[in-house]
N, CA, C and O of each residue as an XYZ file, in Angstrom:
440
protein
N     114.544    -68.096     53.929
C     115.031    -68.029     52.556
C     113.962    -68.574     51.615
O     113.643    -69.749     51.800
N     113.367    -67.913     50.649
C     112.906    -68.245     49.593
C     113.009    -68.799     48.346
O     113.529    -68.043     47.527
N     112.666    -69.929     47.916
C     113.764    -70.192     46.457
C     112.562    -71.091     45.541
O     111.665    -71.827     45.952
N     112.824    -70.826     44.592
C     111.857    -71.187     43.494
C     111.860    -72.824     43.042
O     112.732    -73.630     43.370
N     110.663    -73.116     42.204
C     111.356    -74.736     42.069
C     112.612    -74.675     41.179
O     113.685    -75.253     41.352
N     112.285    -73.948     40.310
C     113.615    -74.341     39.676
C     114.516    -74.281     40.557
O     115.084    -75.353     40.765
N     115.014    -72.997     41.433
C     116.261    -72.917     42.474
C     116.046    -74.656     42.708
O     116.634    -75.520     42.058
N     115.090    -74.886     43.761
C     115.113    -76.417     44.289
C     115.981    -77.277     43.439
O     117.114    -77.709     43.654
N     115.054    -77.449     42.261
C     115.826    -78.516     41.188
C     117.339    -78.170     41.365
O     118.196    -78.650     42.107
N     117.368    -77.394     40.639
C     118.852    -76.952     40.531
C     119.793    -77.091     41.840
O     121.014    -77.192     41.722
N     118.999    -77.087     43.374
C     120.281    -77.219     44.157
C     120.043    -78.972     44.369
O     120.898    -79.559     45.031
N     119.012    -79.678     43.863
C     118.759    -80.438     44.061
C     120.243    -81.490     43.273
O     121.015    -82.308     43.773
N     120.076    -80.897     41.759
C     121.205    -81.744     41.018
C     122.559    -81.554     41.462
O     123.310    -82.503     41.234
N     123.154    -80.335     42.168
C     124.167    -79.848     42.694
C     124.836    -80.685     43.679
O     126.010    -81.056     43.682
N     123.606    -81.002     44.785
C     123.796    -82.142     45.819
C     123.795    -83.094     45.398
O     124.734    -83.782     45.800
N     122.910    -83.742     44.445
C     123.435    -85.463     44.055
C     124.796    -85.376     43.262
O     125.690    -86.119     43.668
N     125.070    -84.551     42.167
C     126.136    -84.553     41.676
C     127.628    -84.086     42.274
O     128.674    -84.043     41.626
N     127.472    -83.802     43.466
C     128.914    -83.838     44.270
C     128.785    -84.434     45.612
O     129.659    -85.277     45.814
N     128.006    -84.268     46.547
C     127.513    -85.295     47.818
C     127.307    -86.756     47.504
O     128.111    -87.669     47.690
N     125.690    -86.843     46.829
C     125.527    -87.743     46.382
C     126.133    -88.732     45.354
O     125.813    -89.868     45.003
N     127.254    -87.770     44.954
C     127.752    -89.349     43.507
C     126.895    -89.134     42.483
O     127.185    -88.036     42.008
N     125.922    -89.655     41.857
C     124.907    -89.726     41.020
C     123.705    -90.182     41.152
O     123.535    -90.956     42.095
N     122.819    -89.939     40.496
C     121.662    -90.275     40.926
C     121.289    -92.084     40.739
O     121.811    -93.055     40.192
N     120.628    -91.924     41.185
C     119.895    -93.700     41.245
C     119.056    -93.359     39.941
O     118.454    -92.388     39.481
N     119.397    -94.957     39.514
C     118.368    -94.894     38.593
C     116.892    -94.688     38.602
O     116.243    -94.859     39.633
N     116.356    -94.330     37.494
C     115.046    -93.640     37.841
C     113.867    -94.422     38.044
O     112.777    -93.854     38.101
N     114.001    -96.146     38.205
C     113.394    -96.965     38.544
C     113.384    -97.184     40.019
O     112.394    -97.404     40.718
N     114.905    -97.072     40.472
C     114.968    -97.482     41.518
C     114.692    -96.134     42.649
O     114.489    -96.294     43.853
N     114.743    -94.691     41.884
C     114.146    -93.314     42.492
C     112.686    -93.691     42.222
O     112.344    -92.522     42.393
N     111.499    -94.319     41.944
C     110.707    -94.614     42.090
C     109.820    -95.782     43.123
O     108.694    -95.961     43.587
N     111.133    -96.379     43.106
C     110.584    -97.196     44.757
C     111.116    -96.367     45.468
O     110.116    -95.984     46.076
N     111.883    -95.822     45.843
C     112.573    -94.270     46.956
C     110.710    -93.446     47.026
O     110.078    -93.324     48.075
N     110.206    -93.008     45.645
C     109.362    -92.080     45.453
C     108.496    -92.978     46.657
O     108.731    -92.676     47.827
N     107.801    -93.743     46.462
C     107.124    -94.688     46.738
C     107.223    -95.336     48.625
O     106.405    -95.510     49.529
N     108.120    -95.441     48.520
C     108.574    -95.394     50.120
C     108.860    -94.198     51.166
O     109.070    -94.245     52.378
N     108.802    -93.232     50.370
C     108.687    -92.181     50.978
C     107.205    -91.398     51.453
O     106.863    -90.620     52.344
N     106.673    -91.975     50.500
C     105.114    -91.900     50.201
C     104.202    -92.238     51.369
O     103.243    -91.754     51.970
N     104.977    -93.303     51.385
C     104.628    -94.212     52.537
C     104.656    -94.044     53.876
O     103.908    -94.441     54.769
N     105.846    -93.256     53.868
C     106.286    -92.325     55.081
C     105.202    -91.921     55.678
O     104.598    -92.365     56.654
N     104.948    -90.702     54.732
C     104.291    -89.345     54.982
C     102.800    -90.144     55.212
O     102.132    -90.008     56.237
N     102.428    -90.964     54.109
C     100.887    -91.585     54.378
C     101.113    -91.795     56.221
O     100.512    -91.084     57.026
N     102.104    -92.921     56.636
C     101.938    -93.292     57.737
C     101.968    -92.283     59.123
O     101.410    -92.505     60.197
N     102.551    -91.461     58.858
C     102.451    -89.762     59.848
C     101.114    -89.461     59.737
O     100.417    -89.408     60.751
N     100.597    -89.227     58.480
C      99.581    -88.397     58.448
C      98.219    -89.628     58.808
O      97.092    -89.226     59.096
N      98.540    -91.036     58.735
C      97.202    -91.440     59.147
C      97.572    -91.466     61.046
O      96.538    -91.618     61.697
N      98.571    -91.369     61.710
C      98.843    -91.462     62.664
C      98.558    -90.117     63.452
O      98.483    -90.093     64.681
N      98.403    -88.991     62.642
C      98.135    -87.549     63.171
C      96.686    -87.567     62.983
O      95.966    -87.325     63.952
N      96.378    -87.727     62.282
C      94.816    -87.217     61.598
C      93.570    -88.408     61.291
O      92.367    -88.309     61.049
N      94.408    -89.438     61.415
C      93.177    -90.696     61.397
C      92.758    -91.400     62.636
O      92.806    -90.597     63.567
N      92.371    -92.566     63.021
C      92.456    -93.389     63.464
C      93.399    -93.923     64.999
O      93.185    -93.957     66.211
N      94.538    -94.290     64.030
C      95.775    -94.978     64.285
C      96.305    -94.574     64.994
O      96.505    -93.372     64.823
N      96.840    -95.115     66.106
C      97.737    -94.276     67.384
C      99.123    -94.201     67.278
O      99.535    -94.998     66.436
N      99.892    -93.626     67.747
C     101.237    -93.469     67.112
C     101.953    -94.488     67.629
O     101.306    -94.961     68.564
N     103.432    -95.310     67.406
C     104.050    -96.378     67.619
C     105.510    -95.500     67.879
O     106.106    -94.729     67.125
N     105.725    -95.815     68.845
C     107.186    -95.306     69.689
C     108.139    -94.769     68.356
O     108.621    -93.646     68.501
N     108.384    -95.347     67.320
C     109.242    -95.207     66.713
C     108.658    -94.152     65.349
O     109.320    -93.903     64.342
N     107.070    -93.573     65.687
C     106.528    -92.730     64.661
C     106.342    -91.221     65.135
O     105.889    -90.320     64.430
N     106.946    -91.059     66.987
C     106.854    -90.078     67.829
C     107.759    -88.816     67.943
O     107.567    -87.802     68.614
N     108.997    -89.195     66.957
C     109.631    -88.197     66.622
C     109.758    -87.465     65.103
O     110.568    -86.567     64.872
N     108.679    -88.087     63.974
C     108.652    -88.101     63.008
C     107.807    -86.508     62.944
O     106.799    -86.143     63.550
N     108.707    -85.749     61.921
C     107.949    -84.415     61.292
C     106.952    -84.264     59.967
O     107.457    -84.670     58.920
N     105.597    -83.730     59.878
C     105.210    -84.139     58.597
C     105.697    -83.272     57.590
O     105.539    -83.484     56.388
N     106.305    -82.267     58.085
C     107.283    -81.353     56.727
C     108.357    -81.738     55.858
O     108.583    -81.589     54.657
N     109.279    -82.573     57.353
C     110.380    -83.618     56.936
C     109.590    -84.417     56.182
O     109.847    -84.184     55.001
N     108.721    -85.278     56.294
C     108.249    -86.127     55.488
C     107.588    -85.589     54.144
O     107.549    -86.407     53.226
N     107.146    -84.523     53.942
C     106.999    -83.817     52.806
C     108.056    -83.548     51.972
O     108.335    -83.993     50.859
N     108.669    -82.648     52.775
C     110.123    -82.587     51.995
C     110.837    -84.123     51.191
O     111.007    -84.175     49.973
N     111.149    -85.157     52.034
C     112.176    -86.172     51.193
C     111.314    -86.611     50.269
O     111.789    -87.079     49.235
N     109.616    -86.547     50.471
C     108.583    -86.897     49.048
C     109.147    -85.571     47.628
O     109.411    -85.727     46.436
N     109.133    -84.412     48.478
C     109.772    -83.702     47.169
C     111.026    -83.676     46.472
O     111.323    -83.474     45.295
N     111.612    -83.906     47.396
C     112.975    -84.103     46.957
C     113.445    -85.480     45.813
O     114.366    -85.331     45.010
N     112.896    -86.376     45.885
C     112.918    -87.574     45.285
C     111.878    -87.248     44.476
O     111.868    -88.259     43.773
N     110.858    -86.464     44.000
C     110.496    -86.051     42.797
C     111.184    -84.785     42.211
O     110.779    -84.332     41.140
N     111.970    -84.339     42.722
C     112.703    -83.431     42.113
C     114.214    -84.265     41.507
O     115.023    -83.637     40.824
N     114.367    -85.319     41.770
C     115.172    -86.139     41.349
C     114.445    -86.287     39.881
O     114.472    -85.642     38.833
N     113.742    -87.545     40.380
C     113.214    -87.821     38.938
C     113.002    -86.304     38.119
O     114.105    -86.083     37.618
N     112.555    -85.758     37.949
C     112.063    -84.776     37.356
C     113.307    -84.180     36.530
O     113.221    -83.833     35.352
N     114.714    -84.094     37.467
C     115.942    -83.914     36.720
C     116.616    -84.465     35.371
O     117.197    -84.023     34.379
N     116.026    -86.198     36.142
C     116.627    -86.989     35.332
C     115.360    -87.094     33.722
O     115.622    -87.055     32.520
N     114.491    -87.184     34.198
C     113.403    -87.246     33.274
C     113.742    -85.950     31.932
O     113.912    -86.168     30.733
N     113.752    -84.849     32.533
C     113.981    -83.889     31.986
C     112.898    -82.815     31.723
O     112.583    -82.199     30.705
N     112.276    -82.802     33.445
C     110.922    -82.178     33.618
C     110.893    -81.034     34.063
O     110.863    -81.082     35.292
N     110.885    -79.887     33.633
C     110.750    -78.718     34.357
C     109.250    -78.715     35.467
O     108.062    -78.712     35.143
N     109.844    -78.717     36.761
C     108.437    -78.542     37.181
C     107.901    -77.138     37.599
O     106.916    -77.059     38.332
N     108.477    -76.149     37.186
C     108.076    -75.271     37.606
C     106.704    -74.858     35.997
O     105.554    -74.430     36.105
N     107.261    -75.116     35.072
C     106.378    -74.959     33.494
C     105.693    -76.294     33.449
O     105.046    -76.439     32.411
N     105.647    -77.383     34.337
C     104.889    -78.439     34.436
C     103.672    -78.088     35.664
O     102.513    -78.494     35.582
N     104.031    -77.533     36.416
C     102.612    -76.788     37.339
C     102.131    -76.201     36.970
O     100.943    -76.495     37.100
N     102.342    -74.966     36.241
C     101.823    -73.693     35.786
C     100.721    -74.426     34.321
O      99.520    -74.164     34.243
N     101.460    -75.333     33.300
C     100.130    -76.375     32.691
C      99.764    -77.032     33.443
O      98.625    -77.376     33.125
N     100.112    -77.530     34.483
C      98.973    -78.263     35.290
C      97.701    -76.888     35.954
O      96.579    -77.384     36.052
N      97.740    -75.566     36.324
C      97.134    -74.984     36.951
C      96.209    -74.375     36.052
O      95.129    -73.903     36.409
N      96.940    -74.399     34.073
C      95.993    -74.188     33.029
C      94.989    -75.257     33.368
O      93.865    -75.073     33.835
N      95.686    -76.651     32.996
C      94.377    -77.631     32.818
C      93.074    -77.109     33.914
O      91.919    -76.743     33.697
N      93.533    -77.203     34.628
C      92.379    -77.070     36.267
C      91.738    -76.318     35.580
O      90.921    -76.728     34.756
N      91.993    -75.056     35.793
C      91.480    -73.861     35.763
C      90.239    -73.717     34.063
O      89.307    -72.943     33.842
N      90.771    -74.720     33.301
C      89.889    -75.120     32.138
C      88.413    -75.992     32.571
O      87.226    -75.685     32.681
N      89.378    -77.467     32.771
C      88.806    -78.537     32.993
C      87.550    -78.063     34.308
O      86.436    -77.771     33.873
N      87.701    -78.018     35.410
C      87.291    -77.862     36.565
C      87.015    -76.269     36.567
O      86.563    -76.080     37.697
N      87.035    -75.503     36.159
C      86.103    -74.192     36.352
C      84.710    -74.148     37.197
O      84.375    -73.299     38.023
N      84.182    -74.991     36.878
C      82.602    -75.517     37.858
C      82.128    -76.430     38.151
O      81.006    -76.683     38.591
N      83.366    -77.282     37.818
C      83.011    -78.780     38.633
C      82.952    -78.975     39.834
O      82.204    -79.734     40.451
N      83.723    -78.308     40.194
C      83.873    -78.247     42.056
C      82.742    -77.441     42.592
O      81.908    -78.125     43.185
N      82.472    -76.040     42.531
C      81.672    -75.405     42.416
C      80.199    -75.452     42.283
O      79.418    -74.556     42.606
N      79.833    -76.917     41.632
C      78.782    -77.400     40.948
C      78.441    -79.073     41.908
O      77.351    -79.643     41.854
N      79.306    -79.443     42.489
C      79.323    -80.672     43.386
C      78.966    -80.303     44.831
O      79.663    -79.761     45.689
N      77.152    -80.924     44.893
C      76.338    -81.192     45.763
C      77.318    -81.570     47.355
O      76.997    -81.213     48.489
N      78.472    -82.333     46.979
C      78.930    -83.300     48.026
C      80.266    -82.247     48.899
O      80.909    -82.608     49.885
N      80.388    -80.885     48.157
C      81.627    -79.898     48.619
C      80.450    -78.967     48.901
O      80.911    -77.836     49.060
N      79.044    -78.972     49.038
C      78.271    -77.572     49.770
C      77.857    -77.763     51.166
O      77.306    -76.847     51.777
């Protein structure tokens, strides 16, 4: 199934507003943001760095862990009153301004 961010958002508020009760405040969805963060950092330095995995990091998915990072910015984003689907698309203007040949032009990406 395919679904857009907005779809997301939108089933996103659907579920906090009848499952969930209401949302957390958007301080306290920011330590959520933040700990989730944390998550995914700790998978991904455990897959791809260093660090060896710890019994209790061996059943962990890094999609699942992607996902509850999006999901808890699709929170905030509700509450904020952020479209992110018209908040990427100016974010992909800026780039595409800003960075046209910066990347392109950096000795350290050839």
């Amino acid at each position: 199934m395919d679904i857009t961010i907005q779809q997301a958002q939108d089933a996103v508020h659907e579920w906090i507003t009848t499952v969930g009760v209401r949302y957390f405040n958007e301080l306290t969805n920011l330590g959520i943001l933040m700990e989730e963060m944390g998550e995914l950092s700790r998978l991904m330095v455990r897959k791809y760095g260093e660090q060896s995995f710890k019994e209790s990091d061996k059943n962990k998915e890094l999609a699942d862990e992607m996902a509850d990072v999006l999901w808890v910015l699709m929170c905030l984003a509700n509450q904020t009153g952020v479209n992110l689907t018209d908040a990427l698309q100016k974010n992909f203007e800026k780039k595409n301004i800003r960075d046209a040949d910066r990347h392109k032009e950096n000795p350290k990406l050839m």
